[in-house]
C-alpha atoms as one frame of an Amber mdcrd trajectory, in Angstrom:
protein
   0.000   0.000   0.000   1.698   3.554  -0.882   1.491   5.728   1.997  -0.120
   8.819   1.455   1.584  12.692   0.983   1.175  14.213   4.083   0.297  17.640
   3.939   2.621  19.956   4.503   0.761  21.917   7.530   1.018  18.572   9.440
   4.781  18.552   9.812   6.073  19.196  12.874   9.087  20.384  14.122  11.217
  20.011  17.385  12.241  22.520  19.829  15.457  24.076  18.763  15.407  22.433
  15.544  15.001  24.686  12.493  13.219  22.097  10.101  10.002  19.947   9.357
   9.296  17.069  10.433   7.069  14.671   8.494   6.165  11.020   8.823   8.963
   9.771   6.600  12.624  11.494   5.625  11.684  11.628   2.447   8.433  13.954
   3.171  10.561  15.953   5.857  12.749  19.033   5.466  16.346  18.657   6.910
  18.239  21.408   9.184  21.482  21.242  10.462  23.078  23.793  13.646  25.631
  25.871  11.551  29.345  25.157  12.327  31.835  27.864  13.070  33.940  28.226
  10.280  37.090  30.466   9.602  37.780  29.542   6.431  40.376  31.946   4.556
  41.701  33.269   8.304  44.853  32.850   9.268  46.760  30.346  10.879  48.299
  31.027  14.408  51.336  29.359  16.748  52.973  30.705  19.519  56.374  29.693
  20.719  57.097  30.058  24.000  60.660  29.271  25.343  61.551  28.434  29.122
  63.495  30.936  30.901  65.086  32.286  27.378  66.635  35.379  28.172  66.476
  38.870  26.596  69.975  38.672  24.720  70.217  34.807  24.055  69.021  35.234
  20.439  71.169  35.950  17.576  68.442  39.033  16.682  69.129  39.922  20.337
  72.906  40.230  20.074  73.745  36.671  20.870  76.557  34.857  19.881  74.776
  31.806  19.748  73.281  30.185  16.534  70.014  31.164  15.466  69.553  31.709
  11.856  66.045  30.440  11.733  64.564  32.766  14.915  66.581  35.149  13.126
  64.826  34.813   9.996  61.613  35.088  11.471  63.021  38.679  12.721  64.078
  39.672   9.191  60.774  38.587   7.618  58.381  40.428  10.528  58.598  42.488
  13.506  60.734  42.234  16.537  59.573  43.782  18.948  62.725  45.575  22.119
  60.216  46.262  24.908  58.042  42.988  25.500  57.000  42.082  28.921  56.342
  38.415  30.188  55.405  37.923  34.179  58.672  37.261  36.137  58.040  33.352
  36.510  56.672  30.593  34.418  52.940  29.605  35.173  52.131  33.373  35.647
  53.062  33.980  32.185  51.015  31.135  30.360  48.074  31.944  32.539  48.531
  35.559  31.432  49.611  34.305  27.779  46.525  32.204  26.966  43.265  34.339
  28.837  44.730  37.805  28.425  44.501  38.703  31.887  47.063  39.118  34.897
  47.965  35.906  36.634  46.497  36.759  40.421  43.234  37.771  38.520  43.071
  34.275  36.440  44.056  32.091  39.657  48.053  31.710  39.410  49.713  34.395
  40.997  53.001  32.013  41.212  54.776  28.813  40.143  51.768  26.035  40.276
  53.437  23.861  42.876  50.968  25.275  46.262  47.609  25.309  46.785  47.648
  27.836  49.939  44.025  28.186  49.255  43.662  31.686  48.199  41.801  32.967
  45.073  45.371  34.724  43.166  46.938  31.475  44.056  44.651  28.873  43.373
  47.075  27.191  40.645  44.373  26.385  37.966  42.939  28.504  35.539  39.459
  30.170  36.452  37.023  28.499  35.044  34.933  32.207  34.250  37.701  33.355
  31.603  38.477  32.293  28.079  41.544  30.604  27.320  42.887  31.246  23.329
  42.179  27.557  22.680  38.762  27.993  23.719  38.236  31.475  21.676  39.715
  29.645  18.482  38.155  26.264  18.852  34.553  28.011  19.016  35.506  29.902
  16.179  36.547  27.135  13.945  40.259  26.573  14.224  41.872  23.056  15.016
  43.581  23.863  18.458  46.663  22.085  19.140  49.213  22.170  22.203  52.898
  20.870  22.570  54.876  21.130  25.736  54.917  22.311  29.275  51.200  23.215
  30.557  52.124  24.125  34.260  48.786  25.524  34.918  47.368  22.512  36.873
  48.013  21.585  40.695  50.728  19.238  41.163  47.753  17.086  42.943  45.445
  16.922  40.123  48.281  15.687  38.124  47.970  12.252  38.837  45.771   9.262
  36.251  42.819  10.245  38.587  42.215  13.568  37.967  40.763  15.597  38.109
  41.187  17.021  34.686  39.557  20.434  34.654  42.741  22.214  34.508  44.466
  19.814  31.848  44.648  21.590  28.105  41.923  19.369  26.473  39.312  20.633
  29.195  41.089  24.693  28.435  40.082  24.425  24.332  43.059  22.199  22.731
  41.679  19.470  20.401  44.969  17.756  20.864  47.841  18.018  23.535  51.305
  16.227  23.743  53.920  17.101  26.120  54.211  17.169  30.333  51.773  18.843
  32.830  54.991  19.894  35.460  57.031  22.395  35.454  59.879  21.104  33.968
  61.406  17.373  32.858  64.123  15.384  31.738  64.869  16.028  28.147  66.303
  12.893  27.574  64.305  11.186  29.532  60.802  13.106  30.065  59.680  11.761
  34.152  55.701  11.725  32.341  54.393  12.454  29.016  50.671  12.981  28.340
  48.723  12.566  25.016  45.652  14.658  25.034  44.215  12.943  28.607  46.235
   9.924  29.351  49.657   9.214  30.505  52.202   7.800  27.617  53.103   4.420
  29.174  56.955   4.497  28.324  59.267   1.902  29.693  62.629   2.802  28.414
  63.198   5.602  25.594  65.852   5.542  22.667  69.484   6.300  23.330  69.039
   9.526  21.222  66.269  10.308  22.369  65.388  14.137  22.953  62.043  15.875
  23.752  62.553  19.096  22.089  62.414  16.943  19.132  59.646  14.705  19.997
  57.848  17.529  20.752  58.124  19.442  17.104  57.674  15.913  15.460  54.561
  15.700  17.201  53.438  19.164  16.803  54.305  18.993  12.573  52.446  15.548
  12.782  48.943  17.257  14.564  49.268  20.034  12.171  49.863  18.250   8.812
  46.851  15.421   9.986  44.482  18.497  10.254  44.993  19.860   7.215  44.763
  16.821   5.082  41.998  15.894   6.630  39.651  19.646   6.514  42.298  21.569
   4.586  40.101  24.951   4.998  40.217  24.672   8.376  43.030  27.069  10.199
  45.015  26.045  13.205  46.079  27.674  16.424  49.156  25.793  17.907  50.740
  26.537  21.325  54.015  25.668  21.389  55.397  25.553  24.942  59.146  24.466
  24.855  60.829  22.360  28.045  63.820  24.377  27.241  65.954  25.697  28.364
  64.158  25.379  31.497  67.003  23.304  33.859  68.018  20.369  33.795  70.382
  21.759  31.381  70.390  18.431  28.846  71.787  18.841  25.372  72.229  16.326
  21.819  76.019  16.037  22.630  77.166  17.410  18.526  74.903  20.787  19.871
  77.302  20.729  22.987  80.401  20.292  20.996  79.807  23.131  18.454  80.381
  25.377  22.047  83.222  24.069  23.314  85.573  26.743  24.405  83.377  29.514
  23.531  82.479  30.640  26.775  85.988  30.319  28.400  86.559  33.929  28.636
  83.543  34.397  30.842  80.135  36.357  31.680  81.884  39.740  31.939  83.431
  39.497  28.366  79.676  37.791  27.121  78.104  40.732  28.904  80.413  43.406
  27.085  79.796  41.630  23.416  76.294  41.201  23.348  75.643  44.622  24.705
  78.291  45.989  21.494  76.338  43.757  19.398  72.416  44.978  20.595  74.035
  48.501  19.627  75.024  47.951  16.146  71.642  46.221  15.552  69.763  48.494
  17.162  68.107  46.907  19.335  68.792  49.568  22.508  69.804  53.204  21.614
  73.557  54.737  21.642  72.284  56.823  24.565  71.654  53.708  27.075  74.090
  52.203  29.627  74.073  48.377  30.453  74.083  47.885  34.029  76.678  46.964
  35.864  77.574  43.533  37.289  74.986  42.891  39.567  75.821  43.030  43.063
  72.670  43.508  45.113  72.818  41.171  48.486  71.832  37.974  47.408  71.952
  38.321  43.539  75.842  39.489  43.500  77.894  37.971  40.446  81.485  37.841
  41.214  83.706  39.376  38.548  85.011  36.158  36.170  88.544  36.539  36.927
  87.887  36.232  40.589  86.679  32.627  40.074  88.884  29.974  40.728  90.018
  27.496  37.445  87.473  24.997  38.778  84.725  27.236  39.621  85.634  28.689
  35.436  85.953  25.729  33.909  82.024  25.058  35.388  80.904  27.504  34.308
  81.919  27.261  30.803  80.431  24.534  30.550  77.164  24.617  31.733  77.186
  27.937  29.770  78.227  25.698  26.589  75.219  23.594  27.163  72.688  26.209
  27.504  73.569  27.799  23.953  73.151  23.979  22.862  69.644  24.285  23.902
  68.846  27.405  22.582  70.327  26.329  19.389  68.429  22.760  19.567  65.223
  24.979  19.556  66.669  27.199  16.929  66.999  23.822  14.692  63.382  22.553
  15.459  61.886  25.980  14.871  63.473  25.899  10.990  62.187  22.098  10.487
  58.614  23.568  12.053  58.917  26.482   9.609  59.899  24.223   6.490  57.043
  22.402   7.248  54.813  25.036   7.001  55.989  26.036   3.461  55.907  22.038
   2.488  51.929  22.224   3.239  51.964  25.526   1.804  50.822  27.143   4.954
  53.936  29.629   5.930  52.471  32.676   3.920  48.966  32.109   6.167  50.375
  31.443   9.672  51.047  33.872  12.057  54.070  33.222  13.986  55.108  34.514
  17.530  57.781  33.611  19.866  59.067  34.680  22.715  59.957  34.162  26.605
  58.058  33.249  29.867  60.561  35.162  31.668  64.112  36.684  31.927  66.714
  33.825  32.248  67.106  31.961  35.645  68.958  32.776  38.397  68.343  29.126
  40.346  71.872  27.807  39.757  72.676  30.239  42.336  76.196  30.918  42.646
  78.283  28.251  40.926  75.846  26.375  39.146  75.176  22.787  39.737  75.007
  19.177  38.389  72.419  18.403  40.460  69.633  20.729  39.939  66.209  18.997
  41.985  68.101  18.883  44.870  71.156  21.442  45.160  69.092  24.555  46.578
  68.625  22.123  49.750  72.194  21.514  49.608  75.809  23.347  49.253  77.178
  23.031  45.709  80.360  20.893  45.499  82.567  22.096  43.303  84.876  19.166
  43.295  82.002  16.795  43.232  80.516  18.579  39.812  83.968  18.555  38.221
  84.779  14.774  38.566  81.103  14.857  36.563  82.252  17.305  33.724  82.168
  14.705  31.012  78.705  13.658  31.874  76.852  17.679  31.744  74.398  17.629
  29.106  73.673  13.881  28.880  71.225  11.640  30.972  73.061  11.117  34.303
  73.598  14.708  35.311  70.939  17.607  36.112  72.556  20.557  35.658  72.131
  24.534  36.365  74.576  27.411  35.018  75.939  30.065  37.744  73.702  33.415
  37.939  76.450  35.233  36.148  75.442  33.197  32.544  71.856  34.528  34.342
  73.069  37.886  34.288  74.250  37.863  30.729  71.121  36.393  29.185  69.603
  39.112  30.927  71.649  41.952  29.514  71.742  44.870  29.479  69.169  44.885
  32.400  69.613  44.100  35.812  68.374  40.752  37.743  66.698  37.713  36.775
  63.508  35.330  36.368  61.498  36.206  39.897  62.485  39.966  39.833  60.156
  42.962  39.161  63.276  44.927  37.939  63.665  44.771  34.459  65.940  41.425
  33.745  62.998  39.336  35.165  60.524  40.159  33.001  61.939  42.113  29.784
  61.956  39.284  27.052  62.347  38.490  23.364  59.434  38.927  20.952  58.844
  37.955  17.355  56.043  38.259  15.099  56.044  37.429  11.832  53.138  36.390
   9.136  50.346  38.458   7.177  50.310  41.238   9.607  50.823  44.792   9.129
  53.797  46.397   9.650  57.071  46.224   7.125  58.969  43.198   7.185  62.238
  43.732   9.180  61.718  46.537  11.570  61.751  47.487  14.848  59.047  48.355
  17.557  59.989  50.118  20.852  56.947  50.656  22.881  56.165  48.910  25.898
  53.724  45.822  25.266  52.570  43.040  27.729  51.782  39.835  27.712  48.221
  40.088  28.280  48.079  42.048  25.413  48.738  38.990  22.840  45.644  37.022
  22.992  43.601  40.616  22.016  46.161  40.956  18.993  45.835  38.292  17.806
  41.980  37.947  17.999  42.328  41.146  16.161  44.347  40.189  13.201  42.277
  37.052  12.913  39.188  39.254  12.413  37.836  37.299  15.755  35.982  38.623
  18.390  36.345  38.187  22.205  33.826  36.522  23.762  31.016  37.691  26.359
  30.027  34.253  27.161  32.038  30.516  26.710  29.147  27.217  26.644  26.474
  29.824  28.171  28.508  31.189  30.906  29.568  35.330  31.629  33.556  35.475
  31.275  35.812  37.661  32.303  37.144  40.405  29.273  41.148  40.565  29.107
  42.973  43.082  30.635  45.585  43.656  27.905  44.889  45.442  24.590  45.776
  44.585  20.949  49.076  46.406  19.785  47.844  45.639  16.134  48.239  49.580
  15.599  51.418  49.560  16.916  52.510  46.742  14.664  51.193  49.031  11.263
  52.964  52.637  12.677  56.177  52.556  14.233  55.088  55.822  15.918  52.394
  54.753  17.968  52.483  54.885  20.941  52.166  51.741  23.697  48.670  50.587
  23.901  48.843  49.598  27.587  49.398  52.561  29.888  49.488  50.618  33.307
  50.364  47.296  34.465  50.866  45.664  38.183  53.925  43.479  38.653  53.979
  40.537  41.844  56.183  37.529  42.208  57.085  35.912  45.549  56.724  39.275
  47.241  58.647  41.318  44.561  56.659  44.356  43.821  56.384  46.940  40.818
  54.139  49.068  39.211  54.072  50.825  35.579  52.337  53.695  34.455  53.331
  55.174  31.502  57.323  55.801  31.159  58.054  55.815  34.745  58.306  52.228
  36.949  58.257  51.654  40.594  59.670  48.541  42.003  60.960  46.406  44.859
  63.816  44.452  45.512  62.251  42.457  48.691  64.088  39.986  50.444  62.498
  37.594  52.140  61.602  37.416  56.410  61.494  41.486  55.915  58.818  43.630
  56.430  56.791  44.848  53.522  57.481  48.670  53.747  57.482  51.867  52.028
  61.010  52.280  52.635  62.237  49.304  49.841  60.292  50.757  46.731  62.870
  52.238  43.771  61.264  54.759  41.152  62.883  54.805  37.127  62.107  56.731
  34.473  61.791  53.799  31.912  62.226  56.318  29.029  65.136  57.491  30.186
  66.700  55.059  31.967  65.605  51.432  31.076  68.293  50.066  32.534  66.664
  51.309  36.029  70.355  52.624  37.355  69.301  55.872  38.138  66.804  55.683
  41.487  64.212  58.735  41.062  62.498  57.405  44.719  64.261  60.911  46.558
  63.757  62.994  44.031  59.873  62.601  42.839  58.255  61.326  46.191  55.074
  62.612  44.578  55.389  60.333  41.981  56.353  57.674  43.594  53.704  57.775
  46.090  50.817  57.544  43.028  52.882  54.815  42.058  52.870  52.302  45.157
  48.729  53.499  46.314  48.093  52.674  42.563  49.811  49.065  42.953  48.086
  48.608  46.761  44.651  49.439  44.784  45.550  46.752  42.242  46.785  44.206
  44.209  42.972  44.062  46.579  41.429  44.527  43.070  44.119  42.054  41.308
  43.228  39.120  43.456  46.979  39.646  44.940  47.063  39.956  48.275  48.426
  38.187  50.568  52.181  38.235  49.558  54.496  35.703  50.370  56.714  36.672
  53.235  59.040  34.324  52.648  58.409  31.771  55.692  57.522  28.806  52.875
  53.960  28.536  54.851  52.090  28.558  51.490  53.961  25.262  50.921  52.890
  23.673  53.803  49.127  24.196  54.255  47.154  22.221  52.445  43.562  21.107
  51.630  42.435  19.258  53.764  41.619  16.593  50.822  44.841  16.187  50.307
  45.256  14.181  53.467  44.193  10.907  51.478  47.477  11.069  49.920  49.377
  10.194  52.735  47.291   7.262  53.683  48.958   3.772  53.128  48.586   2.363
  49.314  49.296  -0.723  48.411  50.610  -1.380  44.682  49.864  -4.113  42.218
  52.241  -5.898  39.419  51.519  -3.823  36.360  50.131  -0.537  38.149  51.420
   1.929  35.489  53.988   4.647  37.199  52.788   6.154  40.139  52.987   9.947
  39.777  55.727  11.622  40.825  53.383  14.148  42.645  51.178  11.264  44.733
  54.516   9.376  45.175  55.864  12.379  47.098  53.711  11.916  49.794  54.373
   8.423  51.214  57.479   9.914  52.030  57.892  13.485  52.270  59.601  14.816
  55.234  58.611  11.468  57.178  59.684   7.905  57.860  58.197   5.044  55.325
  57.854   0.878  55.332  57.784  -0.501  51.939  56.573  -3.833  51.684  57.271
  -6.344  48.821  55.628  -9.654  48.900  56.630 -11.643  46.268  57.368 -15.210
  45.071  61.315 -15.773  44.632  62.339 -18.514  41.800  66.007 -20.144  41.710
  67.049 -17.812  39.547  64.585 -14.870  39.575  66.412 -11.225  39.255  65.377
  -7.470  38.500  63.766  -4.393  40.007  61.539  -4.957  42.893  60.231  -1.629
  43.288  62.540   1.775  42.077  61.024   5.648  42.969  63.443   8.392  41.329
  65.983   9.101  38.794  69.230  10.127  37.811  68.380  13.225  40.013  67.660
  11.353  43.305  65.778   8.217  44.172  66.207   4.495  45.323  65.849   1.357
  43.969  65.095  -2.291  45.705  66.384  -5.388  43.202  67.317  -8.931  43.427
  70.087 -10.384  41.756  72.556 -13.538  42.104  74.526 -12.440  44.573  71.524
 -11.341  46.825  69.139  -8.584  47.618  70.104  -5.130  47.355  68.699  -1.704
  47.961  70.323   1.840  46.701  69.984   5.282  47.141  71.006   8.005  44.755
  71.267  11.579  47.039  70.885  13.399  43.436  74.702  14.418  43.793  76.401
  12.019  42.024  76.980   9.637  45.510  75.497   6.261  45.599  74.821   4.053
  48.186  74.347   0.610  48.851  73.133  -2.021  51.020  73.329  -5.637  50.560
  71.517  -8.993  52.318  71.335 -12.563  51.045  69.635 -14.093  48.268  66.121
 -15.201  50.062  65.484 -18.813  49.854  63.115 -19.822  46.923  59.049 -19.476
  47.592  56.919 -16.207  49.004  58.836 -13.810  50.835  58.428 -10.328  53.190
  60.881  -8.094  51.695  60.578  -4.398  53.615  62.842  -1.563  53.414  62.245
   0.779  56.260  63.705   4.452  55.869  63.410   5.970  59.200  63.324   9.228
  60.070  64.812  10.671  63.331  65.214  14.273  62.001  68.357  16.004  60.442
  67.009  15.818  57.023  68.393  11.823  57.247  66.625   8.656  56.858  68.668
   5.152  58.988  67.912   2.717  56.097  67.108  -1.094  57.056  66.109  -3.691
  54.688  64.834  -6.938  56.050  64.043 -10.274  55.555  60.652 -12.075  56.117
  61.255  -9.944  59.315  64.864 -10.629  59.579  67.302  -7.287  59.480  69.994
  -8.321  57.042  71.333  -4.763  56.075  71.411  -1.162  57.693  73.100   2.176
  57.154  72.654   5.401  58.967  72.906   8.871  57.711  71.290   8.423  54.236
  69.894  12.411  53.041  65.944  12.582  52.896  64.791  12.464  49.114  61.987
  15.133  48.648  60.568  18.466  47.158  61.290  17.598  43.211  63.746  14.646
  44.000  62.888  11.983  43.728  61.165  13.351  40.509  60.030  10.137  38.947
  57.320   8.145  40.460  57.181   4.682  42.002  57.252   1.736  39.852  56.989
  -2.488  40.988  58.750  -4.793  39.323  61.034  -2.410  36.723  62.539   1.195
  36.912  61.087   2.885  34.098  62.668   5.854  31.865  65.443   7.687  34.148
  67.042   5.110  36.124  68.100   5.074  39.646  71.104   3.258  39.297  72.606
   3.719  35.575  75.256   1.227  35.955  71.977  -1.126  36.339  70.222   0.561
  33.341  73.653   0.307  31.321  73.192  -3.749  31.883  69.717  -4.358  31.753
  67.601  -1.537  30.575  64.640  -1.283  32.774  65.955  -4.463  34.352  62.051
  -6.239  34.860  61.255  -8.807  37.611  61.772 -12.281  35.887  59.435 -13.362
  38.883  56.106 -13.062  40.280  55.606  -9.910  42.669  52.071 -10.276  44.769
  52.425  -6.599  45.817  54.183  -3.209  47.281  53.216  -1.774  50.291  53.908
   2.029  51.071  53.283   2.761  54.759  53.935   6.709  55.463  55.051   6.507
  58.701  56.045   9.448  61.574  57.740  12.938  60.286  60.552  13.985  62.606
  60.196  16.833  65.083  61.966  19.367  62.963  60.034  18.556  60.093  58.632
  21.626  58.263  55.277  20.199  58.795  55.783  20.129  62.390  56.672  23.523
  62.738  53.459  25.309  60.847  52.361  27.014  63.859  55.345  28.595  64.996
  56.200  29.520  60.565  52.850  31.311  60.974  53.384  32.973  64.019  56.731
  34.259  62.370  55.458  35.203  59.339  52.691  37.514  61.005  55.665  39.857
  61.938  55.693  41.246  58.863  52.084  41.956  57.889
């Protein structure tokens, strides 16, 4: 029987859908929700670099290699007075929303939750991220790199994921959530929302390359598969964040160049930032920097150890910057192979000014040498190994101090070498190719230029919900006249209790040190104009001034979301949520539990005495890793072999050590390693037997803040090992036999634990409100 036509009139429709509805599909009238599309807008990627400083690019005045960055200056704009935050999370929070970094929730490095709105270490979920601006307006959003905008306790294969970049906008995401990693051997890589389960990488293995493979592989998979569609890739580079780890023919191409020192390096780059123009005839570099407790000593002063160092580290670092050089020119020829390069939008730049953490003379030991003195002799019998997988190293301040030039400080600082940074733009935007821009630009400002030379809007509301606007404003009109003037008048500077504010030409700022009170009395006044090397203190002379200044910042800081500052007694490290506390509950671990995060690992053992308990079934000739937690930069491993059972700690430092028991008889067995801890920042190490003590040793240092940095792992020691000569043998060196389980069992902290003492670190840092 054929079925009537229904009469138009009858058809229905649904709510919220825009056609008819009849009995059949055939008598109905489709409708489909219209897609965002940006077809024919340009592409977009933004570089960011890890503590790159200000003069460590060839268009900077660097000695170091950098034809590609430098051809990206040649063919666009570069711009001399570009303004990061003075630390890393700050920045990206600032980077992708637009808006300061107390405002969006990360007023500092995301490695506290004090519990605090400015410092809740996670992005607020009532602003915009670019991703999320992009991705609703069409574009394929991609990420590569360090994110560092997520707790360190929502970090772990549980979540929660609210604050990882898939939930912030990116369609894809490839690279590490912490704040830094192992180049050669990354401690946890994460594909869009899972952890990348990786035993044991290759021996030339290097992440800076991983990462641009990756980030050429998302790119050239979206456009062959929706070749209209444009892209907006973040590219946030591990280096040359510390550890200092370089491909060993990028080291060698430095040998010997930096033998003559930071002084000399200083003295060239400056000559070199004159003849390209990059700072006026009329300026003066600053001077060696010898404020208490950032003082460089002059070169020749060093002694031929404390030199020879030096140069090296130094030689390693311009590796790095050179590596990223290299990848940026296969990223770029990959552009023009898809035929993209013309379309895409290009920025890079800096998170901050370059880092000051190696302290004095550097170290080869970076996760655990600001709890310890540096050993000069111990880092020189290790000169051979900088730059490769068994050292993590830091260069001296003084390299700091150079990459920083011609300003004065580092990374942390409000003064200008913390914050004054590389910037590069290049791409169909106005502006002729090649030249120069000198007015003062933020990094809140990006994400509103380049919404505006994408034709794209800001928006009011994200998925229904009021967000914030940004606080920066597009420079596009700076980028088309080189006469026009800054588009952002004011801007509030905060980082770990260093204070500044900028209105205009003219810059107040503070040098605080920490355990001191917060007080008019340490607040320095520059005429940026002038004087952007900030030599010249104006603080006597314009009180007036000055005064607008600092009530402007203490009306910005209540409105900012800043307050309250860090007084330098490391409380904010030490209170917690009180949902943290299932953490450091005992946890028992199963054969094939992927790596524990290093985060969660932490706290079975930080600051505190811990059992570990191995049950597992011992074979005639059953050998391997029992249970390892840590790296190359500090950990310890349990393993069974044929001369017995032996357990090792690694202080970080380049010092092992060892103790041994017996082989255990064949059949199920109680193996348990107890690290006690009866205070001195020392755990007495005993390793028993089905109850039995068969080993002990006293004195062994406490592994904790970022070593050991790896996680735990049962039954092999995955990626960085513990003990190399072990990974040089075996690899990851697996159980051959059956483990049942591993116990963790946090046990007491000692009385002169840091968490012991909050009370009396509160009561001390109230002195200073």
């Amino acid at each position: 029987m054929t079925e009537q036509p229904t009469d138009a009139a009858a058809r229905r429709t649904y709510p919220g859908f825009g056609g008819l509805v009849g009995r059949t599909f055939a008598g109905s009238e489709p409708w489909w929700p219209e897609r965002p599309s940006s077809a024919g807008r340009p592409n977009v990627i933004v570089i960011l670099a890890d503590d790159l400083g200000y003069a460590d690019l060839g268009c900077y005045g660097s000695e170091i290699r950098t034809p590609n960055l430098d051809r990206l200056a040649a063919g666009g704009l570069q711009l001399t007075d570009f303004h990061s935050t003075p630390m890393c999370s700050p920045t990206r929070a600032s980077l992708l929303t637009g808006i300061d970094p107390h405002a969006v929730g990360v007023g500092t490095v995301a490695h506290s939750d004090p519990g605090f709105p400015g410092y809740a270490m996670e992005l607020a979920s009532d602003v915009a991220t670019a991703a999320e601006i992009y991705r609703g307006n069409g574009y394929f959003t991609a990420m590569v790199g360090k994110w560092h905008l997520a707790k360190d306790s929502d970090q772990n294969d549980a979540g929660p994921r609210h604050s990882w970049p898939c939930q912030r906008g990116f369609d894809r995401y490839y690279g590490f959530l912490d704040g830094f990693t192992n180049l050669h051997h990354p401690h946890r890589l994460i594909e869009d929302n899972h952890a990348v389960e990786v035993d044991q990488y290759p021996d030339d293995y290097y992440f800076t390359d991983d990462m641009t493979d990756r980030a050429i592989g998302m790119l050239k998979a979206s456009k062959a598969a929706a070749p209209d569609r444009p892209f907006f890739l973040y590219m946030a580079h591990g280096a040359v964040h510390a550890p200092l780890h370089a491909k060993a023919d990028d080291i060698a191409r430095y040998r010997g160049r930096y033998d003559a020192g930071w002084d000399a390096l200083r003295e060239e780059r400056f000559a070199r930032m004159q003849e390209l123009g990059i700072v006026g005839p009329d300026v003066t570099m600053a001077p060696r920097n010898t404020e208490p407790g950032n003082d460089v000593a002059p070169w020749d002063e060093l002694s031929d150890g404390q030199r020879r160092l030096a140069a090296r580290y130094m030689e390693i670092y311009a590796a790095m910057v050179d590596n990223i050089d290299q990848n940026t020119g296969r990223l770029l020829d990959a552009l023009e192979a898809m035929g993209e390069l013309d379309d895409t939008i290009i920025v890079f730049t800096s998170d901050n000014g370059a880092s000051r953490e190696g302290e004095v003379d550097g170290t080869a030991s970076y996760y655990v040498h600001l709890l310890n003195e540096t050993d000069v002799e111990v880092d020189l019998a290790r000169l051979d190994e900088m730059g490769g997988p068994t050292t993590t190293p830091h260069y001296p301040r003084g390299w700091a101090m150079a990459g920083n030039t011609p300003f004065r400080l580092y990374k942390i600082n409000a003064h200008a070498g913390g914050h004054t940074v590389p910037f590069l733009l290049h791409g169909p935007v106005p502006g002729e190719p090649g030249t120069l821009r000198r007015p003062y630009q933020h990094i809140t400002d990006l994400l509103p230029t380049l919404l505006e030379l994408c034709g794209l809007d800001h928006p009011s509301q994200a998925e229904g919900a009021v967000v914030r606007p940004p606080q920066g404003t597009s420079f596009a009109p700076v980028l088309a006249d080189p006469e026009h003037p800054s588009t952002h008048p004011e801007q509030l500077t905060e980082m770990i209790g260093q204070r500044g504010y900028r209105l205009g030409e003219m810059e107040a700022v503070t040098l605080h040190q920490p355990l001191t009170p917060f007080d008019e009395g340490e607040w320095e006044l520059y005429d940026m104009a002038a004087d952007p090397t900030q030599l010249h203190d104006l603080a006597a002379e314009q009180p007036e001034v000055l005064a607008d200044l600092v009530a402007r910042w203490e009306e910005g800081a209540w409105a900012g979301r800043v307050y309250p500052l860090d007084e330098g007694s490391q409380v904010k490290y030490l209170i917690r949520p009180p949902s943290q506390a299932t953490y450091e509950a005992p946890v028992t671990l199963l054969p094939g539990t992927p790596t524990l995060e290093r985060w969660r690992s932490l706290q079975l053992l930080f600051l505190r005495s811990v059992a570990i308990t191995v049950r597992v079934v011992v074979g005639p000739d059953d050998e391997g890793i029992l249970v390892a937690h840590g790296d190359q930069g500090g950990g310890y491993a349990l393993w069974l072999d044929g001369d017995g059972l032996h357990l090792a700690h690694n202080d970080g430092c380049g010092r092992m050590r060892q103790i041994d028991g017996p082989r255990p008889e064949p059949g199920s067995r109680e193996l348990r390693v107890e690290l006690d801890a009866p205070g001195g920042g020392v755990w007495d190490a005993l390793l028993r037997i089905d109850g039995e003590l068969v080993a002990s040793e006293a004195g062994w240092p406490c592994l904790y803040a970022m070593a050991p940095f790896e996680g735990i792992d049962v039954g092999l020691d995955r990626r960085s090992p513990v003990v190399w000569r072990l990974y040089q043998e075996h690899g990851c060196y697996p159980y051959t036999g059956h483990i049942t389980s591993v116990t963790y069992e946090p046990g007491a902290r000692p009385p002169d634990s840091p968490a012991n003492l909050i009370p009396m670190l509160q009561e001390m840092g109230k002195k200073f409100e």
